[in-house]
PAMIDO-758427 format. One record per residue: x, y, z negated of N, C-alpha, C in turn. Coordinates in pm, whole numbers, plus 50000, padded with zeros to 5 digits. Example, Ala and Ser with C-alpha at 12.3 -4.5 7.8 and 13.67 -1.06 7.14 Angstrom:
residues 2
513194943149220512304955049220513204967049220 512854977549292513674989449286512905000349213 
***
This chain:
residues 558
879611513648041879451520148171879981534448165 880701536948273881411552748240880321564248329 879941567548217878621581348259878901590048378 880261590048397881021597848562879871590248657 879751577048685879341569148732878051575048763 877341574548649875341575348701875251594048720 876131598348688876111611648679875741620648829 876311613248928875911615949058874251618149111 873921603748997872891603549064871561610148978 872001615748898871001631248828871221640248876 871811643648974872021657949034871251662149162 870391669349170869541671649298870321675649400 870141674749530870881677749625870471693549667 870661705249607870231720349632870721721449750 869341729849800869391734449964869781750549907 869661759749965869381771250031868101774950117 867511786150123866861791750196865571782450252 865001772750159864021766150187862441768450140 861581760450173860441770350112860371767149964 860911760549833861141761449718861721779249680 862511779449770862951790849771862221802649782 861431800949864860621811949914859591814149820 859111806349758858021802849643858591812149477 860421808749487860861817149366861191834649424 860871839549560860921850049586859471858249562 858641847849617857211854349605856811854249436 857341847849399856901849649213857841860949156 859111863449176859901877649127859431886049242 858071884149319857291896649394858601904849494 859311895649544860131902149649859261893649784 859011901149822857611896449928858371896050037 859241907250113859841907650228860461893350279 861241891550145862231874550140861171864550156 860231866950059859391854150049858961852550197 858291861150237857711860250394858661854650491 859611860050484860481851250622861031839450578 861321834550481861191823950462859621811850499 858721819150432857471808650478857041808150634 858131822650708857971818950841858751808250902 859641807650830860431792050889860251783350890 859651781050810859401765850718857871761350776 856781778050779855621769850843855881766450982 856891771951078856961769551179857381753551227 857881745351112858351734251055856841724651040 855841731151014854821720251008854471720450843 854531730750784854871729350597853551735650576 852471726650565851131734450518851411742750421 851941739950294852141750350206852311765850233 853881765050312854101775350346853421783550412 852461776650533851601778550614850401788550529 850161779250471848921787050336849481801650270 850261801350244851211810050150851751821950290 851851823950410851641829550488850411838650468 849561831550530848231834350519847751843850385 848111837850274848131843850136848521861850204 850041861350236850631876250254849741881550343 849211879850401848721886350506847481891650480 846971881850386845491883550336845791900050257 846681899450164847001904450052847861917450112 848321916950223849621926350253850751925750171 851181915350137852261915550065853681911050156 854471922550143855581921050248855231917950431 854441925350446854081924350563852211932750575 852051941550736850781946350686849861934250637 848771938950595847501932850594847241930350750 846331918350752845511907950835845321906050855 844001906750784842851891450767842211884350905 842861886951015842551876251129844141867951143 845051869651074846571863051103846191852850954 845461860950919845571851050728844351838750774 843431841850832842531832450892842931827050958 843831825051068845001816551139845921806651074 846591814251000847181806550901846461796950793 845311801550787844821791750706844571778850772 843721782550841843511769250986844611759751003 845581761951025846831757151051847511747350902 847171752450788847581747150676846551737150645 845471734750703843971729650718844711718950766 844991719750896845751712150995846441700950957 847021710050879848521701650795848111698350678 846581694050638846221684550517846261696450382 846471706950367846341715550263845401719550280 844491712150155842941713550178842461729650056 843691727750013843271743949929842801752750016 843271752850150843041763550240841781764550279 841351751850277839321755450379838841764350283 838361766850126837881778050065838231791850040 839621790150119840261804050128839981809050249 839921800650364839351804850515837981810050513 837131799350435835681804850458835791822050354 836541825050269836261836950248836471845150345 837821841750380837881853850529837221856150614 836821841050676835591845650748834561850550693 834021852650579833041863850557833481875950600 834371878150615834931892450573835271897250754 835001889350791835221893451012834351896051035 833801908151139832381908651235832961900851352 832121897651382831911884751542832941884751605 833761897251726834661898451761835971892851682 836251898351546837461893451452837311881051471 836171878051418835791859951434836321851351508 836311857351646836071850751772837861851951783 838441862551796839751864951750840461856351680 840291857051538840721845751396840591830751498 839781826251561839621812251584840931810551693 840411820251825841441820151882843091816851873 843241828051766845051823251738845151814951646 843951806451538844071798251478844411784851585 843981783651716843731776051772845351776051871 845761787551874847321788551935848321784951827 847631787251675848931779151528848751767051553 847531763651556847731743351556848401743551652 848041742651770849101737151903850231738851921 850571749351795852581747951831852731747251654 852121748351551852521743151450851471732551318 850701724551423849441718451361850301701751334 849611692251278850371681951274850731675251388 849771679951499850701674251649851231681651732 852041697151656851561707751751853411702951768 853521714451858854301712851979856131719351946 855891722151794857341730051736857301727851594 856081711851546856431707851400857711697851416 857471692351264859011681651260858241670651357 857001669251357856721655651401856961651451561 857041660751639857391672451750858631665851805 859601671551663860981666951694861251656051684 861061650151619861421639551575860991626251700 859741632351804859611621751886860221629351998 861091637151968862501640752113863681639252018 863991628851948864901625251921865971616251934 866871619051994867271603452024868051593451876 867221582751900867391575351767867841564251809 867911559351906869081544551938870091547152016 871241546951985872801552751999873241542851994 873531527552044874221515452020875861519752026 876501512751941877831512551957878561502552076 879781505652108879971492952163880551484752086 880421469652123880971455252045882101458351997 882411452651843883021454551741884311440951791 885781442551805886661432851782887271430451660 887451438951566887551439651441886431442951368 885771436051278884761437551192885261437251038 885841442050963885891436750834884521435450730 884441428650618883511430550526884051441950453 882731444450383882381461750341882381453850177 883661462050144883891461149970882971467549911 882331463849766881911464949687882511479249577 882481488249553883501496949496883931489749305 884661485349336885191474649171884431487549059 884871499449052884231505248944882441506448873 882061501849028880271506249010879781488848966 880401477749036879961467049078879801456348972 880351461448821880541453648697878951458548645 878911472148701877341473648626876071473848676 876201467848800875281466848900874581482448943 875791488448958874881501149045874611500549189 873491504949241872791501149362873241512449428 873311508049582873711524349641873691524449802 873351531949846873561534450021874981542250018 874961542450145875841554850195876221551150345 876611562550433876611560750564878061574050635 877981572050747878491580550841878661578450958 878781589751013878921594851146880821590951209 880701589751353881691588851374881851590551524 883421595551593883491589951727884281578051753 884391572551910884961566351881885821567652038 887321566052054887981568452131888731555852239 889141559252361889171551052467889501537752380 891171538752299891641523352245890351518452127 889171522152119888091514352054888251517151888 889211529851883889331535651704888351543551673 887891543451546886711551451519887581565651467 887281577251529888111589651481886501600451411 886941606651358886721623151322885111616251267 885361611251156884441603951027883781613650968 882481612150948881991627450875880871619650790 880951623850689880031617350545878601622550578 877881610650570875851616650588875071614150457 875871604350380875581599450253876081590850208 875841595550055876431588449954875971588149846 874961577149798874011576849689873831563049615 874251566049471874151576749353875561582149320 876401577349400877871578049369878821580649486 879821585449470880651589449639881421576149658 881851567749524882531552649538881901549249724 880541541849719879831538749852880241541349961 880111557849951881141563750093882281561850050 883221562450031884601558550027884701545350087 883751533850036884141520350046883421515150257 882411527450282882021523950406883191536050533 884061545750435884971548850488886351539150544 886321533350431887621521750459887351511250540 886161506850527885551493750632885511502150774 885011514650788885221517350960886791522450950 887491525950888889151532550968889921516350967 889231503150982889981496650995888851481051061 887831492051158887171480851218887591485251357 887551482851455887941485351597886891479951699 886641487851827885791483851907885931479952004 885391473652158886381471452277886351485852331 887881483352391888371493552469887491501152600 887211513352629886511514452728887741524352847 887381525252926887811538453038886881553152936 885981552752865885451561252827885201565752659 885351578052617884521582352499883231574252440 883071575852284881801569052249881631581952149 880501588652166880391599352076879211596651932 879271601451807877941599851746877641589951725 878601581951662877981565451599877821566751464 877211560151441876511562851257876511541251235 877191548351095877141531751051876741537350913 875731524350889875161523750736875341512650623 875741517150465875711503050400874921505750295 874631496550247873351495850157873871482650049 874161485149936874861478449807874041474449703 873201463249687872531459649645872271463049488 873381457849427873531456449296872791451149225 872511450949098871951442549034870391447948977 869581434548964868461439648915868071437848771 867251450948716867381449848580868381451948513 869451461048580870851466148516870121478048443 871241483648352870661494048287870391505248395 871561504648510871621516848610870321514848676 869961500948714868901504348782867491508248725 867161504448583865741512948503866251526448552 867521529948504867801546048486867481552248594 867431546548714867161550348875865751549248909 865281539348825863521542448820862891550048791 863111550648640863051564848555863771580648624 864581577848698864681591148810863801589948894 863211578448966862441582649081861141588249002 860381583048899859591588748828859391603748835 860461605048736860811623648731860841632348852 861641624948984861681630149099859971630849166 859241626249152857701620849202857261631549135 857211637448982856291648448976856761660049031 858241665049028858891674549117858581679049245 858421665149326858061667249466856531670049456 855831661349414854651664249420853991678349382 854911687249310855071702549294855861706849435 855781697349563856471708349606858091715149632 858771707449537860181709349487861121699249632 861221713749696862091703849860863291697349800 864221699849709865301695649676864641679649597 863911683949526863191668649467862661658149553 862251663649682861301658049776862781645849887 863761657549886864961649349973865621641449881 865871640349749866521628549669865521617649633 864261623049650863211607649620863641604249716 863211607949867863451601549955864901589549988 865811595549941867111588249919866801575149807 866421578949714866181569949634865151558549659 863801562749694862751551749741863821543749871 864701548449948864961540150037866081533049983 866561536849915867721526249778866421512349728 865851521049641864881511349538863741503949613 863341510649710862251497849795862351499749941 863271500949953863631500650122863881493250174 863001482350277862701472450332863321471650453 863971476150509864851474950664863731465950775 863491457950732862821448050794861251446350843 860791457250781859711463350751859051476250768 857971480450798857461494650846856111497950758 856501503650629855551508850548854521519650582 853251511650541852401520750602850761524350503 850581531250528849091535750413848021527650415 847711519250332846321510250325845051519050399 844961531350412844101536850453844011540650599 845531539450684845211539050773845301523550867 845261514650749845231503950811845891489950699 844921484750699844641475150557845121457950627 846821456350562847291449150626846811433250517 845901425650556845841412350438846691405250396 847551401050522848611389650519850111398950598 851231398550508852161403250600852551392950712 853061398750853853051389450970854611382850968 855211375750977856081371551043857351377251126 858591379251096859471382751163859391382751301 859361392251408859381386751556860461383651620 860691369051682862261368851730862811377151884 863741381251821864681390651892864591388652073 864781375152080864761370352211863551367052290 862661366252220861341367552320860331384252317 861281388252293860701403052321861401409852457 860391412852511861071418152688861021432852671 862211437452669862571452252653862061461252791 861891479052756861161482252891862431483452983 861831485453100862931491953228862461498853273 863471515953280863001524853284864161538053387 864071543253492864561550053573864501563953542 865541574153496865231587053432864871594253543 863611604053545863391614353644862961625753576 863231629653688863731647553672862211656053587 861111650253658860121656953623859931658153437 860461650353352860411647853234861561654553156 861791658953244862801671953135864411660853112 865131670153050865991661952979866011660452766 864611649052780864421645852671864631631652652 864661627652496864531613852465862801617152436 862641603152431861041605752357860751594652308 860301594052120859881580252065858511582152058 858351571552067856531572951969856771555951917 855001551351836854941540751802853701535651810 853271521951815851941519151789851641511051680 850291510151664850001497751569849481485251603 850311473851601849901463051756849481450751629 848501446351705847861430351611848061422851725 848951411351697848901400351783848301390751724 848011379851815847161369451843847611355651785 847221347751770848521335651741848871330651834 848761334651953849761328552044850641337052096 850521348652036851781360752045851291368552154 850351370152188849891380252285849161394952197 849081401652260848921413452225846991415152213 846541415152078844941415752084844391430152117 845161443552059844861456052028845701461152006 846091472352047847271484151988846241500751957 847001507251860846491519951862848041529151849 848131544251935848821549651912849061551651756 850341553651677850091554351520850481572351539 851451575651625851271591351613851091598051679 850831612451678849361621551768850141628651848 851381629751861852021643551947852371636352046 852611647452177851941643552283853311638452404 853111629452468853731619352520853661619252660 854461618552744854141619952892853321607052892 852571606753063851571592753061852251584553103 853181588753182854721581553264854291570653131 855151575853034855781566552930854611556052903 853721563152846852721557352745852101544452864 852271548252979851701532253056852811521453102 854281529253070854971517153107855151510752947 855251520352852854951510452715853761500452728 852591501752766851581496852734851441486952851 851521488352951852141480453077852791462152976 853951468252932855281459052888854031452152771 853651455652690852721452352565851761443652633 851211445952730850391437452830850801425552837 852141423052908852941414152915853511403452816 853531407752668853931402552582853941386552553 854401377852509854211367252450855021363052355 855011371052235856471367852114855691353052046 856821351751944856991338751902857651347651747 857381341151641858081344151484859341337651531 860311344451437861591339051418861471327451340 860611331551210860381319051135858431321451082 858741307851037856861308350975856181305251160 854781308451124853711310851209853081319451215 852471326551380851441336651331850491328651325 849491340251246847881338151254847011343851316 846361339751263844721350851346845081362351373 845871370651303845661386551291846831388751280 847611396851286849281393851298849901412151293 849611425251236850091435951263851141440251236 851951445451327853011450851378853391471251387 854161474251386854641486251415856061480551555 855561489651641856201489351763856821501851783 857871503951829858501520551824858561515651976 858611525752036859161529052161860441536852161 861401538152267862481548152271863181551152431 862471564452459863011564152596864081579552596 865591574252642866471587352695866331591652861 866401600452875866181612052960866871621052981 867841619552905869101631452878869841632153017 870501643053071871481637953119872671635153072 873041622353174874611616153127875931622353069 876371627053038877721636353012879391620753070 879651623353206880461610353215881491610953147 881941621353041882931618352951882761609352807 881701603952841881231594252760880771585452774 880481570952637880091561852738878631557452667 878681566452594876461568252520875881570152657 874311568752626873361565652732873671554252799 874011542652748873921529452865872741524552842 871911525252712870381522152732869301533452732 868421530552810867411540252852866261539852814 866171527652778864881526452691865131513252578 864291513752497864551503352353863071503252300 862461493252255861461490852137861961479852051 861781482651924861501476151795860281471351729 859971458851702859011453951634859111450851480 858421457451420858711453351271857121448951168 857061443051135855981438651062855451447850945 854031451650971853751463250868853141457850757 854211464750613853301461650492852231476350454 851841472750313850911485350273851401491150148 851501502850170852411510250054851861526350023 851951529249885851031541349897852061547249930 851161557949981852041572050084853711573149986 853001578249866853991585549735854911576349738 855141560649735856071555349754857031553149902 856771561849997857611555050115858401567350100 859701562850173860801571850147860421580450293 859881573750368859901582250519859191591250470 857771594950389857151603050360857841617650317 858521612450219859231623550135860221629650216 861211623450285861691628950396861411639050537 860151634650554859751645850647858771656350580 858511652450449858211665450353859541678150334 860461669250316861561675650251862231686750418 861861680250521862241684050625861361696350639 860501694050687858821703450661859501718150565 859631712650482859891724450377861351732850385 861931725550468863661734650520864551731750456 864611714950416865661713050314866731708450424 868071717950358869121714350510869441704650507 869881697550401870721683950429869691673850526 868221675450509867571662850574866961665450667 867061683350736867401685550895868641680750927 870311683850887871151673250941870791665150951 870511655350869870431639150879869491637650968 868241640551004867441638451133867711645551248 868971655251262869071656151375870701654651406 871141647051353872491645551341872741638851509 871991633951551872161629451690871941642451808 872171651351767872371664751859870881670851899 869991672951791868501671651813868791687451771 869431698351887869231713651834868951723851779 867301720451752866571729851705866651724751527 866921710551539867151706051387868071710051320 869481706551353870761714851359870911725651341 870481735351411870561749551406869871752951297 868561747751270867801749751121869031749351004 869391736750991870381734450918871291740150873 872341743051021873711751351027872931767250975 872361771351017871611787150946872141787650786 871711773450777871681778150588872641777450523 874201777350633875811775350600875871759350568 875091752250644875401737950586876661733650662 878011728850662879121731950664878631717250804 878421708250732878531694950839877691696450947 876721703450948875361706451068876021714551168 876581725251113877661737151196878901730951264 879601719151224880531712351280879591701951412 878741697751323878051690251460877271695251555 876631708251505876471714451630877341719851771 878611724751709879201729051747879681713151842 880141705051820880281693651889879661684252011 877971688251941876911685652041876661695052191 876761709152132877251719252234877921713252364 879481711652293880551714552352880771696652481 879561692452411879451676552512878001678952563 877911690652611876251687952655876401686852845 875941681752878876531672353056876441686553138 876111697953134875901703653247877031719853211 877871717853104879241727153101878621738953070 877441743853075877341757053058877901766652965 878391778053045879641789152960878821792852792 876731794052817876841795352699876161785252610 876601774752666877141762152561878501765452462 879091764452559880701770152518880701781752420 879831793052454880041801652338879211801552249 878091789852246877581789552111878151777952005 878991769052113879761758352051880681768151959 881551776352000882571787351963882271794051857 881141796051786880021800651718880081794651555 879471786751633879441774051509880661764751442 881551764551589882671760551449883731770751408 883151783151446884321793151391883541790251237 881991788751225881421788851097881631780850988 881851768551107882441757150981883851755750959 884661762951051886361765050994886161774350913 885911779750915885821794950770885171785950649 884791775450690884031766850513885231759650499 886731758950588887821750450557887601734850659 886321734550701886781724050723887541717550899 888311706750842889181703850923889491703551028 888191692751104887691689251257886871702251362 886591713451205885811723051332887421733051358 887951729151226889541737351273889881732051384 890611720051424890841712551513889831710551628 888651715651633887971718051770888261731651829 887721737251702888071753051758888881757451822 890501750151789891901754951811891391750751968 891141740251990890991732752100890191742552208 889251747352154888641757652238889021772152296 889581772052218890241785652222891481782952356 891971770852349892901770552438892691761852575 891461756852573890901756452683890091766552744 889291775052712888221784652751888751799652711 889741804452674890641818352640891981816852672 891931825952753893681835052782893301848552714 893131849352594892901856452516894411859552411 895311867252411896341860252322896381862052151 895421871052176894741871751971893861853751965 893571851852068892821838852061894031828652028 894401828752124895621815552128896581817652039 896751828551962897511829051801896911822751696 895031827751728894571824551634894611805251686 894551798951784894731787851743895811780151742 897171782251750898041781051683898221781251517 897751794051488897001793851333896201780951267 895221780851331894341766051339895231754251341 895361749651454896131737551480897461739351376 897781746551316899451743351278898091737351080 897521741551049896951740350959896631731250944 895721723151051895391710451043896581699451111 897481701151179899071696151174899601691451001 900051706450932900311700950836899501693650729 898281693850758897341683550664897021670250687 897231668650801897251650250849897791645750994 898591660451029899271653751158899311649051244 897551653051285896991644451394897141650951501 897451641351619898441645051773897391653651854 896021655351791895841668351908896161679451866 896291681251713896651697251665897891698251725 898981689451749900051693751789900051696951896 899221691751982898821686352153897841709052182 897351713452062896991721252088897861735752081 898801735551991900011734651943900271744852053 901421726252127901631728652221901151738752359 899581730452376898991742452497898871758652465 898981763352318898921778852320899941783552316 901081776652276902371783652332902491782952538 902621771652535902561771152702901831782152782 900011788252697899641791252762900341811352740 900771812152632901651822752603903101825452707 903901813252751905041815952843906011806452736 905541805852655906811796752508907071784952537 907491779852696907451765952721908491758352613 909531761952601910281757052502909441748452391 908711755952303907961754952231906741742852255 906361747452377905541737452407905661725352447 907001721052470907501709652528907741701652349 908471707552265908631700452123907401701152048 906841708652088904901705151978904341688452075 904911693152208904161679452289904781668352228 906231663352245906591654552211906271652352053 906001661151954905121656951831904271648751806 903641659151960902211648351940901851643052017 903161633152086903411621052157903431611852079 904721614351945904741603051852904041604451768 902931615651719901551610651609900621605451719 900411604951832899511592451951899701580451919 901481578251924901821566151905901661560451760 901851570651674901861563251534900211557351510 899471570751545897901563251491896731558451584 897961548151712897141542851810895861553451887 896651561351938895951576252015896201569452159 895591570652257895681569352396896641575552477 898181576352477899061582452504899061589552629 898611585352712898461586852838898351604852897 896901609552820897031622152857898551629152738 898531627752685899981633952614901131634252659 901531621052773902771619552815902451633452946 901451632653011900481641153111901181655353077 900801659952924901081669452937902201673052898 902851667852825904431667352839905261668152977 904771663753033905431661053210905281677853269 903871681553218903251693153267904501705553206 904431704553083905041718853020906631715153087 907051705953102908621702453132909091709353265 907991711253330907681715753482907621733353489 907211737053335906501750053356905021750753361 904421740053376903241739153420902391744353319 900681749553310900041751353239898881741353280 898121735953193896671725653220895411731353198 895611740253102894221749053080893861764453198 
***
């Protein structure tokens, strides 16, 4: 086996500026750093940090003294299951006369509600305004997803995924890596299966599709003990706390026992005897649901914990999470659950039959340059097993989130979830800053400072080199500036990403900043460039011939 190989997968994925971080500031007693860091992270829902707040405040370290903000903070880390904190609270409260008291409870009681486990600006928060079902449209080309020949002789196991758009002729364009684990082979091999799968054609854009593969490999290979024996090592790390340790278990438990099919859940909050039965696809009646205004423009998930009956009716449900839900929703979910009568795909139910039910309702508004949002609402049924906490990968993941690890704010908010993103992009994470900047620049209602925070973010991620925020940027600049330091600078841009893969909008952008300079000349031979890179890599010619016609005229489009 060539050690290049497993070598990937000993390497922690290092964040920046997370609360691991903040933990090695407060021990070399740089308090100022340490503190704003544990302000981020508790604002995240990170009892630790939360506690460790509280700590400074108690103490005056990097910030005045307190002791009614340190009694707040403690509460709040209480909240969030860090039970170190109740004997650190009751000291403080010795230490208040009545008024402080009465005070301390007060803003303890304003930390839970915007950063308690259901409060109103943790991950758990976000995560149920997330939008998490993004269907693609129907695939006309499907190929099978190769095996990478180098990993596959030794049975190395592996995920890997990405992001993608996808354009009117049904090509998947501007591919961006979300993972690749234990090895980059994976992504490479789920790179080649989408630049040569195709979708049906629409009149419209498909933005933000994510495809995933998951590579079995072999069991009882040497790679895979060796991947055990990492999750091991990774388990006491996290369990210290260690966010970088906390986001590669997570990767790994969903490699090594990641059940797709299945919704792992704690014997303690619910002691499953018999696992239930697959539910079939077709006797489940999906909700129907009309977006209104009064509900903001959010998605919103939640889930329950449903025991059916053996005749597939619904005996009992309990909400499974606590943050808070319009009633709109929660009665047309429970409404539809009323209604129920599933059937197993295979087997029989029994007596007792429990389930995990997600809900998923969008609310967004439409952006019609696209053709996302055709469903408005979605639930999933998946059959719950029992698994200790320490083993589910979801666990470690929204630990790792909690604690400010960037890569696994991208990955949970890679579907344009802002406040996740922006966490992310902060910490120079190069791919979060490109997709923010993207999410921006498609948000339905045009606003100018959309536009200039889109402008923002991928000037951040072209300065990291990379390609697509070059090639947006240029793009921006010459739609939204008659600026002519602007429109040099994206000429600059676009000629950069031109000569690196020749793709017909750098030329197409090219083109528009000379045009928009007076250089029609110029702009007429960048167009016809990137007329024939349209044609070469099946691009939608249409607006290109458009603007070719345009500059031939004199004309300007921007």
């Amino acid at each position: 086996m060539k050690k290049w190989i497993f070598a990937a997968a000993l390497l922690p994925q290092l964040c920046l500026a997370n609360a691991s971080d903040a933990m090695t500031f407060y021990l070399d007693q740089q308090y100022q750093k340490a503190f704003t860091l544990f302000e981020q992270t508790a604002e995240l829902g990170d009892g630790r940090s939360q506690f460790n707040l509280a700590v400074q405040y108690l103490r005056g370290q990097g910030v005045k003294a307190d002791p009614i903000k340190a009694y707040g903070y403690f509460s709040v880390a209480i909240d969030n299951d860090f039970k170190m904190a109740e004997q650190a609270r009751k000291s403080v409260a010795r230490r208040l006369d009545k008024s402080q008291l009465v005070k301390a409870k007060t803003l303890a009681a304003d930390l839970i509600a915007r950063y308690g486990k259901s409060g109103s600006q943790s991950i758990n928060y976000e995560l149920s305004r997330t939008l998490n079902y993004n269907p693609t449209p129907d695939k006309t080309v499907n190929p099978a997803t190769a095996y990478p020949d180098a990993l596959q002789d030794d049975g190395v196991p592996g995920l890997a995924s990405y992001l993608f758009d996808i354009d009117k002729n049904g090509v998947p364009r501007d591919l961006v890596l979300l993972n690749s684990y234990p090895a980059p082979e994976f992504g490479q091999s789920i790179a080649e299966k989408l630049s040569q799968t195709r979708f049906v054609a629409a009149d419209r854009k498909f933005n933000n599709g994510i495809i995933r593969g998951v590579f079995a490999g072999a069991q009882d290979s040497e790679v895979s003990k060796k991947l055990e024996a990492r999750a091991q090592q990774l388990l006491q790390q996290a369990k210290r706390d260690d966010v970088n340790a906390q986001a590669e278990l997570a990767t790994l438990l969903k490699l090594l026992n990641g059940q797709p099919q299945y919704h792992a859940i704690d014997g303690g909050v619910q002691a499953i005897p018999v696992v239930a039965p697959q539910i079939s696809f077709s006797s489940i009646t999906q909700p129907e649901f009309t977006k209104q205004a009064k509900l903001g423009t959010n998605n919103f998930n939640f889930s329950y914990l449903v025991n059916l009956n053996a005749e597939g009716k619904v005996a009992q449900w309990q909400p499974f999470e606590q943050v808070k839900i319009p009633k709109v929703l929660r009665k047309n979910a429970e409404k539809l659950m009323k209604q129920w009568q599933l059937s197993a795909a295979d087997g029989e139910l029994k007596d007792e039959n429990w389930y995990h039910v997600h809900f998923s309702y969008n609310n967004q508004d439409i952006n019609p340059e696209y053709l996302n949002d055709q469903v408005l609402a979605y639930v999933d049924i998946k059959p719950l097993i029992n698994q200790e906490k320490e083993k589910q990968w979801r666990y470690w993941q929204q630990k790792a989130a909690m604690g400010g690890h960037s890569d696994t704010l991208f990955q949970l908010g890679v579907n344009c979830n802002l406040r996740l993103l922006t966490l992310a992009a902060k910490q120079e994470h190069t791919r979060a800053q490109l997709q923010l900047g993207k999410c921006l620049l498609a948000k339905a209602d045009g606003a100018t400072v959309h536009a200039e925070q889109a402008k923002y973010w991928l000037e951040k991620a072209a300065l990291q080199g990379n390609l697509i925020a070059k090639r947006k940027l240029a793009g921006w600049y010459v739609r939204y500036s008659d600026n002519g330091s602007e429109l040099e600078k994206a000429i600059e841009l676009a000629e950069e990403v031109a000569d690196e893969n020749d793709h017909p909008l750098a030329y197409a952008y090219l083109a528009a900043a000379h045009a928009k300079l007076g250089n029609f000349e110029e702009a007429v031979d960048y167009q016809q460039q990137a007329l024939s890179e349209a044609n070469e890599q099946a691009f939608d010619q249409a607006p290109f011939q458009q603007s070719l016609a345009a500059y031939q005229q004199g004309n300007i489009l921007f």
